[in-house]
Structures are given as C-alpha cells and as structure tokens.
One Martini backbone bead per residue (centre of mass of N, CA, C, O) as a GRO file, in nm:
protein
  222
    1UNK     BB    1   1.552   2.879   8.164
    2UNK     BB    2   1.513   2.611   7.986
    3UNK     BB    3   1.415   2.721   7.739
    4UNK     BB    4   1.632   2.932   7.684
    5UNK     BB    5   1.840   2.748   7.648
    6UNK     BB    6   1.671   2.462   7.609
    7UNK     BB    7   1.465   2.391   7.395
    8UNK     BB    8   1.183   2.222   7.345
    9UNK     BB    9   1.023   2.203   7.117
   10UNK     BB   10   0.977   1.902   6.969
   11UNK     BB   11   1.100   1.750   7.203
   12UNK     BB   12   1.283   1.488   7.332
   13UNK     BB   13   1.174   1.457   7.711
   14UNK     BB   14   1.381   1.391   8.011
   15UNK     BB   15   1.232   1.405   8.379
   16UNK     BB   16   1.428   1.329   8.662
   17UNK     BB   17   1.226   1.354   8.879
   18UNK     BB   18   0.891   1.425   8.836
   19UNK     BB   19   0.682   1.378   9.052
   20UNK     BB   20   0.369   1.548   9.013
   21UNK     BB   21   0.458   1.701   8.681
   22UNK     BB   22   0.485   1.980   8.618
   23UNK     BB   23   0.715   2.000   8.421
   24UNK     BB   24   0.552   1.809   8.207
   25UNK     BB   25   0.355   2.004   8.144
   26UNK     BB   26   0.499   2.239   8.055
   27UNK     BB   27   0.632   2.087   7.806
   28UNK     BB   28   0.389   2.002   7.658
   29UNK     BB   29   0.290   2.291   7.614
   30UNK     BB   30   0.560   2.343   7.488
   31UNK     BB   31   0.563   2.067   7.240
   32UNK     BB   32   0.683   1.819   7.441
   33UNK     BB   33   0.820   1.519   7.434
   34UNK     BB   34   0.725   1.318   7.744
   35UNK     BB   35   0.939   1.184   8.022
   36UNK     BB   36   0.902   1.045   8.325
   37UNK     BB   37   1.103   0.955   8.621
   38UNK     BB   38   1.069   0.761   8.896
   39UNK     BB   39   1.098   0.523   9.155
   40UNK     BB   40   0.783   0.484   9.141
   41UNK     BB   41   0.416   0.482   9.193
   42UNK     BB   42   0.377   0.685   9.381
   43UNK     BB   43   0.562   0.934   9.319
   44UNK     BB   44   0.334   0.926   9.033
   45UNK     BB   45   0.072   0.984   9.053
   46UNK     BB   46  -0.014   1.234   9.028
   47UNK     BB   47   0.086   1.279   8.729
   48UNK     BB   48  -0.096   1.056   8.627
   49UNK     BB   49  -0.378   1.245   8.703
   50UNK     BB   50  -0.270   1.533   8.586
   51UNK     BB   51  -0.207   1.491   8.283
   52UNK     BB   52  -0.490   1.569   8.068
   53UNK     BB   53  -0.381   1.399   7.815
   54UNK     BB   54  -0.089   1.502   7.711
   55UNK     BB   55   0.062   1.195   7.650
   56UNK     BB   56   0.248   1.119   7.883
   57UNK     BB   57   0.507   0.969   8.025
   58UNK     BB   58   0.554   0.713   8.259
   59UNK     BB   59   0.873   0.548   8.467
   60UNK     BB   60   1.012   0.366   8.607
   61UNK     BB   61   1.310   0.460   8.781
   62UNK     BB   62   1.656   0.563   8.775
   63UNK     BB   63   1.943   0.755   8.722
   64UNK     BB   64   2.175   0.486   8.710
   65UNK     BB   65   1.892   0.297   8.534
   66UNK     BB   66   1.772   0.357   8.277
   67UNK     BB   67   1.460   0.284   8.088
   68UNK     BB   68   1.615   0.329   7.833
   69UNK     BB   69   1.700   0.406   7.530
   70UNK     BB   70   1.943   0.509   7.320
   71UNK     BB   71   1.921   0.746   7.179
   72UNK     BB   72   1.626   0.876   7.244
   73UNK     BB   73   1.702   1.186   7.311
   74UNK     BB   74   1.748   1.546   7.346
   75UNK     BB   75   1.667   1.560   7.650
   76UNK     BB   76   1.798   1.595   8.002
   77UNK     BB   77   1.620   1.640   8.317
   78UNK     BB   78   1.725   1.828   8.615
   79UNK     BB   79   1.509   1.929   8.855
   80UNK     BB   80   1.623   1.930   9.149
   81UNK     BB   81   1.741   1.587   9.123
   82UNK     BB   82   2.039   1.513   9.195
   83UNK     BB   83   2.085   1.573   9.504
   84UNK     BB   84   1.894   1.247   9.540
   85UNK     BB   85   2.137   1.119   9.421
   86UNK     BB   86   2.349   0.921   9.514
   87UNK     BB   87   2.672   0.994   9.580
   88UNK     BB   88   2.806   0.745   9.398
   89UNK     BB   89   2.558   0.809   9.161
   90UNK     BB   90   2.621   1.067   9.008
   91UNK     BB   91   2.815   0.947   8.779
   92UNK     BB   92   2.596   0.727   8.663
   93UNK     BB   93   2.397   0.940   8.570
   94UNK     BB   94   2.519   1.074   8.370
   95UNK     BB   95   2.600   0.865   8.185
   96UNK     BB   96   2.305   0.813   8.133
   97UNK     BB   97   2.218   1.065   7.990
   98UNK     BB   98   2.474   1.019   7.774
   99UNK     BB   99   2.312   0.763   7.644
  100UNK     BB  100   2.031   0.875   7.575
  101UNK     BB  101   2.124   1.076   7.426
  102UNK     BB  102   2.202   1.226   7.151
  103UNK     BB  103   2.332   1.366   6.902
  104UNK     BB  104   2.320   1.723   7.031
  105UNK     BB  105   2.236   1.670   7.282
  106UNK     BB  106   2.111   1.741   7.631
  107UNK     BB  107   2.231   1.834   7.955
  108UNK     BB  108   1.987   1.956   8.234
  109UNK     BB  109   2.109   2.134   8.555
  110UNK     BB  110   1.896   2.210   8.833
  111UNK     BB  111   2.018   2.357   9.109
  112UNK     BB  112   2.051   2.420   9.425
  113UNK     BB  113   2.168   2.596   9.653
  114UNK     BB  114   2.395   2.637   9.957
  115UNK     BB  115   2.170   2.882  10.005
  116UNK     BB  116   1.956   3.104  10.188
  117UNK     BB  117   1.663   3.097  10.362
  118UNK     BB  118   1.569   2.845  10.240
  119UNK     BB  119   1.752   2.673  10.350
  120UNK     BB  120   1.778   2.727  10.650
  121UNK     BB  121   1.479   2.600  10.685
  122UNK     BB  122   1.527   2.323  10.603
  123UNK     BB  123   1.788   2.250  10.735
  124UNK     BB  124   1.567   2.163  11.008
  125UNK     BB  125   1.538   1.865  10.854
  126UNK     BB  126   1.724   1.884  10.617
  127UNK     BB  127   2.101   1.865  10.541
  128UNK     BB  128   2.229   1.923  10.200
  129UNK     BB  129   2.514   2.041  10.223
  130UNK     BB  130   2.649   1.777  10.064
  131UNK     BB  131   2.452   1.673   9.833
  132UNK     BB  132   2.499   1.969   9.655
  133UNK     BB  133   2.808   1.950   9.626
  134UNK     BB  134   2.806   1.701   9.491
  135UNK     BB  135   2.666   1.763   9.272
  136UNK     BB  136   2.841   1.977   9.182
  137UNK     BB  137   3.102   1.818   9.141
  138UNK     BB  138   2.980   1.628   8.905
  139UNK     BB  139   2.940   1.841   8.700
  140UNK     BB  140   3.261   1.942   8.690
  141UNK     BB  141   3.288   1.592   8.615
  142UNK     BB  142   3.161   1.563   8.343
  143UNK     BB  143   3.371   1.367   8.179
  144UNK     BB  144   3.363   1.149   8.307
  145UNK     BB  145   3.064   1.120   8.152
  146UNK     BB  146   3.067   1.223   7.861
  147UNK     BB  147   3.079   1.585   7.925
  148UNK     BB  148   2.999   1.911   7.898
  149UNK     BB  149   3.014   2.210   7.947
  150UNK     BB  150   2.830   2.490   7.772
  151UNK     BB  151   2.687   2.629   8.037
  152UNK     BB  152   2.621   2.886   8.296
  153UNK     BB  153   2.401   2.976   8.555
  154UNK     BB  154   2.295   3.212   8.750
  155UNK     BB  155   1.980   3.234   8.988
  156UNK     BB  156   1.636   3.351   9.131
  157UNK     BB  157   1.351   3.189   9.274
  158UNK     BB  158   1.050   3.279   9.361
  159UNK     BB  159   0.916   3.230   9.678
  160UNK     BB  160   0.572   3.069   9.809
  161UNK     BB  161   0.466   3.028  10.143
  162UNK     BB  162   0.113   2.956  10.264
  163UNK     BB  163   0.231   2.809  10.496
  164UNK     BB  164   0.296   2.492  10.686
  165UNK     BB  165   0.128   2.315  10.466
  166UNK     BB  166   0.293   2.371  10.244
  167UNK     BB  167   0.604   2.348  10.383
  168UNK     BB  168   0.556   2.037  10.370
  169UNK     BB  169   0.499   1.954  10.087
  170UNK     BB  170   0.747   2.044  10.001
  171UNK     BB  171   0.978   1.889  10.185
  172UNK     BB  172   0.810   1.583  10.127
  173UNK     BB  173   0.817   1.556   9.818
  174UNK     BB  174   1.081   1.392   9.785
  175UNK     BB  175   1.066   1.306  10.097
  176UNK     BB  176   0.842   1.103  10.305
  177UNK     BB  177   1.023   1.077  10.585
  178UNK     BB  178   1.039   1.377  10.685
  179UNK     BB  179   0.751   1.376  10.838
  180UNK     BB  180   0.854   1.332  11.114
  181UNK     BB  181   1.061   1.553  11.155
  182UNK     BB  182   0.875   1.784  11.093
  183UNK     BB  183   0.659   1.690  11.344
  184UNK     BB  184   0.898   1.769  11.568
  185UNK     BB  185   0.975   2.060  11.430
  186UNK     BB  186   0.726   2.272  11.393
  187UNK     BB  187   0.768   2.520  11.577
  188UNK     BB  188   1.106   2.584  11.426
  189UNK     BB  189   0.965   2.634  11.182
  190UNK     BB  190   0.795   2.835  11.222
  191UNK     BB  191   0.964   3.052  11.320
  192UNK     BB  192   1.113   3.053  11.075
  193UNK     BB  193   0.946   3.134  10.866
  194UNK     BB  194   0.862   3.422  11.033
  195UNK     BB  195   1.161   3.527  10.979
  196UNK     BB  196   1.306   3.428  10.713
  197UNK     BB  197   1.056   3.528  10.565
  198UNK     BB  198   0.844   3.739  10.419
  199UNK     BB  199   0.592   3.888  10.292
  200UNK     BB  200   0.291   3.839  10.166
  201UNK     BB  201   0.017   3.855  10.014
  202UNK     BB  202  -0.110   3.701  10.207
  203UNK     BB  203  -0.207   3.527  10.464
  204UNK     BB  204   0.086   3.358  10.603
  205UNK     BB  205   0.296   3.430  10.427
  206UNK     BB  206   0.605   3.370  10.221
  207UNK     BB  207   0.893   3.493  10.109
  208UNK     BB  208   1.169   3.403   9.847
  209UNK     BB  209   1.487   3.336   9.747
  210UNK     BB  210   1.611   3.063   9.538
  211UNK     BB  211   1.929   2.983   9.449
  212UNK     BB  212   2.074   2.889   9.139
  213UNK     BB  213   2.196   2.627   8.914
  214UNK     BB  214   2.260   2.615   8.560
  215UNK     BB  215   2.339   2.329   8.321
  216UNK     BB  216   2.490   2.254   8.018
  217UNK     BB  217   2.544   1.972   7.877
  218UNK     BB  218   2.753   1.784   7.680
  219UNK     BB  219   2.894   1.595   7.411
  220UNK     BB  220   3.235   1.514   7.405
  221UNK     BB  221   3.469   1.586   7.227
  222UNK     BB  222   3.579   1.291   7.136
   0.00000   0.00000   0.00000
C-alpha cells in the first residue's frame, strides 16, 4: 500500500518506530534511501543486525523529537506507529514529520483500526481502543501541524500467527512491559487465539485479517 501510494524509490525515506527494521530493509531493496528512527538502542538493535549491509541509517530519538535536519526527507512513515506515541504528544508528532519533510513530500500514516478478531485477541493484554482513536483523531486535525490529508484508504492486512510463541513476540516487540501481562494471561490468550483465527497452513496457525487505514499528508497549502 505505501509503494502505490508514496513510491519510495530514489527517495529520501524515514521510518519512525523502525523496531526490528523490517519496513527499513523493504524500503532499501526498493531503491530508497532510509533512515529508522527508535526510542533506544535497544529498540533498534535487531535493525541494526540484520541490515545485511543495505547501507541505512538508524539513530535513537521520539517521534515529538526527531533529531533529523529540516527539509531533510522525501517520506516520513508511520507504519503502525502513531498510536504508540503518547496522547498528548500526536500533534507535535504530525509537526515534527511536517518539519522534516521537503516541500512536495509526504507523510504516510498506516494505523491499526480499533476492530477485527486480531483487535479482541490482543486487547486482552492491552486494550488500544483510546490510543488508536487518538491517532486517527491527531490525523483528522493534521492542519494543526501545517498538513493535510491528500488520501485515505481503507484495506485489510492478512495476518498468520504460528501460535503462541509467535503471538508473544508480535505483542511485546511494540512494548516489552506487555510481556508479564502476556505471560499472567496466557491460558486466556490460547483460548482466544483458537477461537478467534482461522486455521492456517501449518500445525497451529492461526490467521487473521487485520482492518487497517492508510493516510497520506502533504504540506497545507498557504
């Protein structure tokens, strides 16, 4: 969805919540010039393993905060990580991206809905249903940061869970605090998992379609 919409290619590309670097290597094999963005070093360690050499970049900082030069970027990408960014600090996200960004660049905001059997299963160990509200609402008000939507799409994201081992490391890579909550609920989450997903190809998959909306912002004009 982000190819068709912002081709990266050839572009100046920054991807804030980079976590293990997936989106980082995707975008790389695609021509573009990237830099990750995480909250530590710690956050971004797998990132920085398993870049294979593709040359990106990574450096620690917020999303409220970014430690980027003005006009440095093409893209500023949100791959489902706005609605980690606490309530308060969504619009000096949007502004901090609206600084980065050229004139003529974009950003691109791919968030979670707060609905689907993949929603029901995770919100037993933490319940986004405000903080993803948030994020679509920060969207919404994206003049406030000097931006406007120019598209939105609506699609669904086919997900395959190996079981519950897999379904762990899905929930804490965003946030490792989750991970005692996960294991005092695990009974509660295996339930749910066989319930709520499909069967998939392997021996106790599970899969999934997880609701998603993608936006693209552009610098307001005047």
């Amino acid at each position: 969805m982000l190819e068709r919409l912002v081709p990266p290619s050839g572009r100046d590309v920054v991807d804030i919540g980079c976590g293990g670097g997936a989106l980082v290597r995707a975008l790389c094999d695609r021509g573009a010039r990237v830099i990750g963005v995480e909250i530590s070093e710690s956050q971004m360690a797998d990132a920085v393993e398993q870049d294979g050499g593709r040359g990106a970049r990574y450096v620690v900082g917020r999303a409220e905060r970014l430690p980027l030069d003005d006009a440095s970027a093409d893209i500023v990408v949100f791959m489902r990580s706005l609605h980690h960014v606490p309530v308060g600090d969504l619009g000096a996200a949007l502004a901090e991206a609206r600084r980065v960004i050229r004139p003529g660049g974009s950003v691109y905001v791919a968030e979670p809905l707060a609905e689907g059997d993949f929603f029901e299963l995770t919100r037993i160990v933490d319940d986004e249903t405000e903080v993803r509200a948030a994020a679509q609402q920060a969207v919404a008000d994206a003049a406030l940061a000097g931006l406007e939507r120019a598209s939105t799409v609506d699609y669904d994201v086919p997900l395959s869970v190996a079981g519950m081992p897999a379904l762990r490391a899905r929930i804490i890579a965003a946030d490792p605090a989750r991970a005692v909550r996960f294991d005092e609920l695990a009974e509660a989450l295996t339930t749910g998992l066989e319930r709520l997903g499909e069967p998939g190809e392997r021996p106790g998959e599970r899969r999934f379609l997880t609701p998603m909306r993608a936006d693209v912002l552009r610098p307001a004009a005047g």
